[in-house]
C-alpha positions in Angstrom: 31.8 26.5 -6.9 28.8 27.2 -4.3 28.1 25.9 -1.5 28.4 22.4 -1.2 25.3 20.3 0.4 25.4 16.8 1.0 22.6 14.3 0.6 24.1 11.4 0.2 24.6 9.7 3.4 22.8 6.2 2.2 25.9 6.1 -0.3 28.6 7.1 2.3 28.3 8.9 5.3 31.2 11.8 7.3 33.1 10.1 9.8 32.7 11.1 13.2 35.6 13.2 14.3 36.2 11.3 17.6 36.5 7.8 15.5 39.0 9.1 13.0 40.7 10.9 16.3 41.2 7.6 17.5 42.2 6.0 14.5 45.2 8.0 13.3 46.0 7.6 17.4 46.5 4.0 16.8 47.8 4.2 13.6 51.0 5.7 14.8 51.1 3.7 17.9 49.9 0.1 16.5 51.3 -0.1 13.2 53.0 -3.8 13.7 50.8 -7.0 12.1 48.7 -8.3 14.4 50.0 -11.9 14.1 53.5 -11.3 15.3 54.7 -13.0 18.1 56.8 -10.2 19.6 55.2 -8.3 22.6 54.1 -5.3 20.6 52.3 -7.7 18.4 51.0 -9.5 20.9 49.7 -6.3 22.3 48.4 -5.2 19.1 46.2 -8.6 18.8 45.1 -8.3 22.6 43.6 -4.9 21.4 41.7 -6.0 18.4 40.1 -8.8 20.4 39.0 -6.6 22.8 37.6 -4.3 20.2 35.9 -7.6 18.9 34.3 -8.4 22.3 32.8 -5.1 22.6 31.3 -5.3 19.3 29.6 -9.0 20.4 28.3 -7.1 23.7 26.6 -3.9 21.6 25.1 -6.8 19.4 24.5 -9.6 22.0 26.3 -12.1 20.1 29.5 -14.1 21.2 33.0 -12.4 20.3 33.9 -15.6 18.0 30.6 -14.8 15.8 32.3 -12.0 15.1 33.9 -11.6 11.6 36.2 -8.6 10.2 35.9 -7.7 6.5 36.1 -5.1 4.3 33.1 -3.8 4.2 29.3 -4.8 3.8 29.8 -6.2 0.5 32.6 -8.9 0.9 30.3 -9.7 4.4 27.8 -10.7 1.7 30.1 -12.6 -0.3 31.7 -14.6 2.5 28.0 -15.1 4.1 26.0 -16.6 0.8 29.5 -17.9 -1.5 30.8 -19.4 2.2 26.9 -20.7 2.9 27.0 -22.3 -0.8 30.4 -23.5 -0.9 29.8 -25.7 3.0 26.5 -26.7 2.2 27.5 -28.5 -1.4 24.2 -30.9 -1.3 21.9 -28.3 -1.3 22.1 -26.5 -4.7 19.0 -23.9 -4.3 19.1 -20.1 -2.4 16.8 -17.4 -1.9 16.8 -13.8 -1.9 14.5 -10.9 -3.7 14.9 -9.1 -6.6 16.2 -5.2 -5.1 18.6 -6.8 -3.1 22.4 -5.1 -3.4 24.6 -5.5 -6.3 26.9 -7.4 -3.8 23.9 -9.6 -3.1 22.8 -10.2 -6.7 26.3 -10.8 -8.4 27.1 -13.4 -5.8 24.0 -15.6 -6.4 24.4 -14.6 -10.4 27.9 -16.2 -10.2 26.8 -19.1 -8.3 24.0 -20.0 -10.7 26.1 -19.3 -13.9 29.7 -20.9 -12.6 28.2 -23.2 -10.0 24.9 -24.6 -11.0 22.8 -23.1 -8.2 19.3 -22.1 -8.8 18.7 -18.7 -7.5 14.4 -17.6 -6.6 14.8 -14.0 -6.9 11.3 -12.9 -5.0 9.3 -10.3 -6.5 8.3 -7.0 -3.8 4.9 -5.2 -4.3 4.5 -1.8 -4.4 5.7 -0.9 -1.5 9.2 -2.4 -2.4 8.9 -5.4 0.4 8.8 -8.9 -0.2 5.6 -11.0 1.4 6.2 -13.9 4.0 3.7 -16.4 1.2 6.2 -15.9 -1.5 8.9 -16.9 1.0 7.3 -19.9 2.1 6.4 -20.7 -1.5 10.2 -20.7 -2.6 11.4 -22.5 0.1 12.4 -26.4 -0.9 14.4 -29.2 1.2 17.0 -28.7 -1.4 17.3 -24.8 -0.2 20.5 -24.1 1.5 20.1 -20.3 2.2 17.8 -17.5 2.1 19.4 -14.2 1.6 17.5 -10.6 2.6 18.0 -7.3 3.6 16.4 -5.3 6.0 16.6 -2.0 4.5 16.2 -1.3 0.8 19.3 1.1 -0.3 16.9 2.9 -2.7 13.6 3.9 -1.3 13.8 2.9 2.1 11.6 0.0 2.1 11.6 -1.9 5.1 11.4 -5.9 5.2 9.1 -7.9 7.8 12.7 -9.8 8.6 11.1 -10.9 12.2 8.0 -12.3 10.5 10.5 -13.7 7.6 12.7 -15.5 10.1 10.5 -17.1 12.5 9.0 -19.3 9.7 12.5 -19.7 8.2 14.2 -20.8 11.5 11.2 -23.0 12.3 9.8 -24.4 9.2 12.7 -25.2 6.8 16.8 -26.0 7.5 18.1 -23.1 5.4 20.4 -20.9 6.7 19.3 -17.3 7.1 21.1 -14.0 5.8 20.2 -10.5 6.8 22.1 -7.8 5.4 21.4 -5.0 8.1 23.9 -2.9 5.7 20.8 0.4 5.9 20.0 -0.7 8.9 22.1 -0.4 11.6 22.0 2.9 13.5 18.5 3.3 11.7 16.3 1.1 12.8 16.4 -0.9 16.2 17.1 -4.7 15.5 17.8 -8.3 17.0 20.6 -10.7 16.0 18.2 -13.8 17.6 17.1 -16.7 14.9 19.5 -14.7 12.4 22.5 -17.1 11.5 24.4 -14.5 9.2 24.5 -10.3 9.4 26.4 -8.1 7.3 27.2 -4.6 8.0 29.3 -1.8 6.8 31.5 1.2 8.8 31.4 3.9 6.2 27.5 4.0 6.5 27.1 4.8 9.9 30.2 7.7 10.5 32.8 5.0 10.1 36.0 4.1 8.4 35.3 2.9 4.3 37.0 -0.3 4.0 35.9 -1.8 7.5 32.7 -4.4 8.2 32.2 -7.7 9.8 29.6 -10.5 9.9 28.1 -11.7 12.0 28.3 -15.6 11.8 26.2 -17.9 14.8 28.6 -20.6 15.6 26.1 -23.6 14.6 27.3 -22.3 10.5 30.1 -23.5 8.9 31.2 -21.5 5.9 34.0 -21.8 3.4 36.4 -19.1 3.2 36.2 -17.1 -0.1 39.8 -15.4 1.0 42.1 -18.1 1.1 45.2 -17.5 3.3 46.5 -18.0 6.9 44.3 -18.5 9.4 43.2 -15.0 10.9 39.1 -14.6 11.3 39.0 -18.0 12.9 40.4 -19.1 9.0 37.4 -17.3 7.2 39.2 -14.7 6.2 43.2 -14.6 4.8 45.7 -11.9 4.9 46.9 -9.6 7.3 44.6 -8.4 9.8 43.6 -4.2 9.5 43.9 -4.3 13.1 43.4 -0.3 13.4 40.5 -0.2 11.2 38.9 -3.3 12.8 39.6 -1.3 16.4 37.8 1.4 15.4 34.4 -0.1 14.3 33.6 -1.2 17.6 33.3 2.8 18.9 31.8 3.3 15.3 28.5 0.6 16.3 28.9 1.9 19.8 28.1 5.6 18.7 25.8 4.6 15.9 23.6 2.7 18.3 23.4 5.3 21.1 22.3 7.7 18.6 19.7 6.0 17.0 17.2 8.9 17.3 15.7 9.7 13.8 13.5 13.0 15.4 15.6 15.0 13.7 15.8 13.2 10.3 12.3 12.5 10.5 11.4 16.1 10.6 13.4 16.9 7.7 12.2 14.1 5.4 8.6 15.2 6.7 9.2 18.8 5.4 11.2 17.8 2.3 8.2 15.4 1.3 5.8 18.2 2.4 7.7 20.8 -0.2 8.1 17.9 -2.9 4.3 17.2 -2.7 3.8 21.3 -3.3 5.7 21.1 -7.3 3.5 19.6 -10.0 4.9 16.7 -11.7 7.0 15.2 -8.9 6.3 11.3 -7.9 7.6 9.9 -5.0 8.8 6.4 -5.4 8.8 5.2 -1.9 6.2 3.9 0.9 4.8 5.9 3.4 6.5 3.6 6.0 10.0 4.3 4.6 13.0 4.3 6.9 13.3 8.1 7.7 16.8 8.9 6.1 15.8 8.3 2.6 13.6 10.2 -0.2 13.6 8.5 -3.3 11.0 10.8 -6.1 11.3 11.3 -9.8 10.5 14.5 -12.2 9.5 12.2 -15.4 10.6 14.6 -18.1 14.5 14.9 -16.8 16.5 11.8 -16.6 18.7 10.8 -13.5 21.7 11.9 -14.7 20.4 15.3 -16.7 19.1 16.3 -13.0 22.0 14.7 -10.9 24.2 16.6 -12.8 21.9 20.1 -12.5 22.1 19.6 -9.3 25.6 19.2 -8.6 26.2 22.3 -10.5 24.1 23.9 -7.6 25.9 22.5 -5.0 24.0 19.6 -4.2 25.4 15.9 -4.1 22.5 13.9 -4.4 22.5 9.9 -5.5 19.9 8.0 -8.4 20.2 4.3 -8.0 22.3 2.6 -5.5 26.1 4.1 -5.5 27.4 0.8 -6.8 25.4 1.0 -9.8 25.2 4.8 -10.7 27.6 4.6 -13.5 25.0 2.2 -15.4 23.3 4.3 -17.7 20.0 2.1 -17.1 16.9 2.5 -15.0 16.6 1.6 -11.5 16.0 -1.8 -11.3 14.3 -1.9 -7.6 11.8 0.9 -9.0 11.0 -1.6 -11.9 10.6 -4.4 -9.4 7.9 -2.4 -7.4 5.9 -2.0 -10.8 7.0 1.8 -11.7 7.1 3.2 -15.3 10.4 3.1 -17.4 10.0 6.4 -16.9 10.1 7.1 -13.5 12.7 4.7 -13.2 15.3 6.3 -15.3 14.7 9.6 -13.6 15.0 8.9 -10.1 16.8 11.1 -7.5 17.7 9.9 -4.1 18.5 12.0 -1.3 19.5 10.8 1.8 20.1 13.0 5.1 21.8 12.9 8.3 21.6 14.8 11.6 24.0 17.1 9.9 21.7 18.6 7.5 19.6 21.3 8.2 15.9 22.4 6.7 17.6 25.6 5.2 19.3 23.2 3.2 16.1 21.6 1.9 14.6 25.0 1.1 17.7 25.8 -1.1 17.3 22.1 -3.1 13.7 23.2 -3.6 14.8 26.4 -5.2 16.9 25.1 -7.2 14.9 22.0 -7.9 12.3 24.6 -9.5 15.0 26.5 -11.6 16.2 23.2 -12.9 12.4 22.0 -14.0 11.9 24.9 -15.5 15.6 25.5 -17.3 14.8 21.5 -18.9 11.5 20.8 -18.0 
């Protein structure tokens, strides 16, 4: 096996050393459920609510708008399912057409067990949706308009502060951010945005740990049924470690929001990239700085995913969640692209951990895979 090089971190990123450090500290200290009423219970609750109140101050919210979950996608469950299932006069929501699976498959199963009507806006070539097609789709009957900040593909990056303001002061709907690419990224604020999803794994943290962000003016229905831990929006026992942890996760994530780094490696990647005939890139130049998305037509996804692991490199095509579809990208389709450069995307995504040496080895062996099946 060579050398293993890892560009992947829009799928899943390392954990920082210090956060797991701490984790496996508690762990073995704080194992009792969090609801007990015995002291070390009782000690074990006092800690996760402090964790919860330093999470509120990194994102200027109050400590009960904060919500522990799984992960980014049950956030987005909770936020648009909960939204839909408290709001049961208004039967319409709104969200655009690249938006996660998580995202998609919740308003599908709203429209198809439910009755909802779902707008799914279309994006322009630039993979971003425009503020006239949300005030077009936008009724009195609307109940919720769902969007992400960062698309998980190419990098795309929504107007959400342009999106909001009218939202928040032209219509009643509630309005859903999920900041899942964009925290630790991109700076952001939390003001005029009711509901906020967000993920650990994608920003050096634990997998299985998120939260959303709910203002306290929304009422949602719980889609976890159970006692009443998360304020009663979320059942079962509490992963009190996990949930401890996030808040040095966001802490670090935000303090080291500098993209120089990244930025000069995407800059050199796209430079070499532009250099090999036959190579499109799929993304605007505006793109967050992490992510690369660019196709080589005449090799599908999984032909030169599959090269390239052989190399060394782990490397992404669509959106984790949906790379075992043997299908083409459908955010690449929504921004107008070619069957054909859909279905042989490559995403690579980098971190402060990779290097340019390792971009001059995935051009090499870019080139020896082109011309081995090219």
């Amino acid at each position: 096996m060579p050398h293993r090089i890892y560009f992947d971190n829009a799928s899943t990123t390392k954990v920082y050393p210090e956060v797991l450090d701490t984790y496996k500290d508690l762990l073995t200290k704080y194992y009792v459920n969090s609801e007990s009423l015995y002291d070390e219970g009782s000690e074990v609750h006092r800690m996760m609510e402090k964790a919860r109140g330093a999470i509120a101050g990194l994102l200027e919210v109050n400590p009960d708008e904060i919500i522990f979950t799984s992960g980014a996608s049950e956030s987005n469950s909770l936020a648009i399912k909960g939204a839909a299932f408290s709001n049961k006069d208004k039967k319409h929501i709104v969200t655009s057409s690249i938006e996660h699976s998580s995202v998609l498959n919740a308003c599908r199963q709203l429209e198809e067990v439910f009755g909802y009507e779902v707008t799914y806006l279309p994006v322009d070539a630039s993979g971003k949706v425009s503020l006239e097609d949300v005030k077009k789709a936008i009724r009195e009957d609307t109940v919720l308009v769902s969007l992400m900040y960062v698309n998980n593909e190419v990098g795309s990056i929504f107007d959400i502060d342009e999106i909001k303001e009218y939202v928040k002061k032209k219509s009643h709907a509630i309005f859903h951010v999920d900041l899942t690419q964009a925290v630790g990224k991109i700076p952001f604020s939390l003001k005029d945005i009711d509901l906020a999803s967000m993920s650990a794994h994608k920003i050096h943290g634990l997998k299985g740990s998120g939260i959303l962000v709910k203002k306290k003016h929304i009422a949602l229905s719980p889609i976890i049924s159970g006692g009443e831990q998360e304020f009663g929006l979320r059942g079962g026992t509490s992963n009190a470690c996990v949930n401890m942890v996030f808040a040095k996760t966001l802490r670090f994530a935000l303090e080291n929001m500098d993209t120089t780094h990244v930025k000069s490696l995407k800059e050199y990647c796209l430079e070499k990239l532009g250099e090999m005939q036959g190579i499109h890139i799929n993304q605007p130049n505006d793109a967050i700085d992490h992510i690369i998305n660019f196709s080589y037509e005449k090799i599908p996804s999984e032909v030169m995913q599959n090269a390239l692991n052989r190399k060394g490199f782990m490397v992404s095509a669509r959106s984790t969640c949906e790379s075992k579809e043997l299908n083409t990208s459908y955010v690449l389709k929504a921004m107008g692209l070619s069957d054909a450069i859909a279905s042989s995307c490559i995403r690579l995504s980098f971190s402060n951990e990779n290097t340019k040496e390792e971009i001059d080895l995935f051009i090499q062996s870019l080139k020896e895979i082109i011309q081995q099946y090219g």
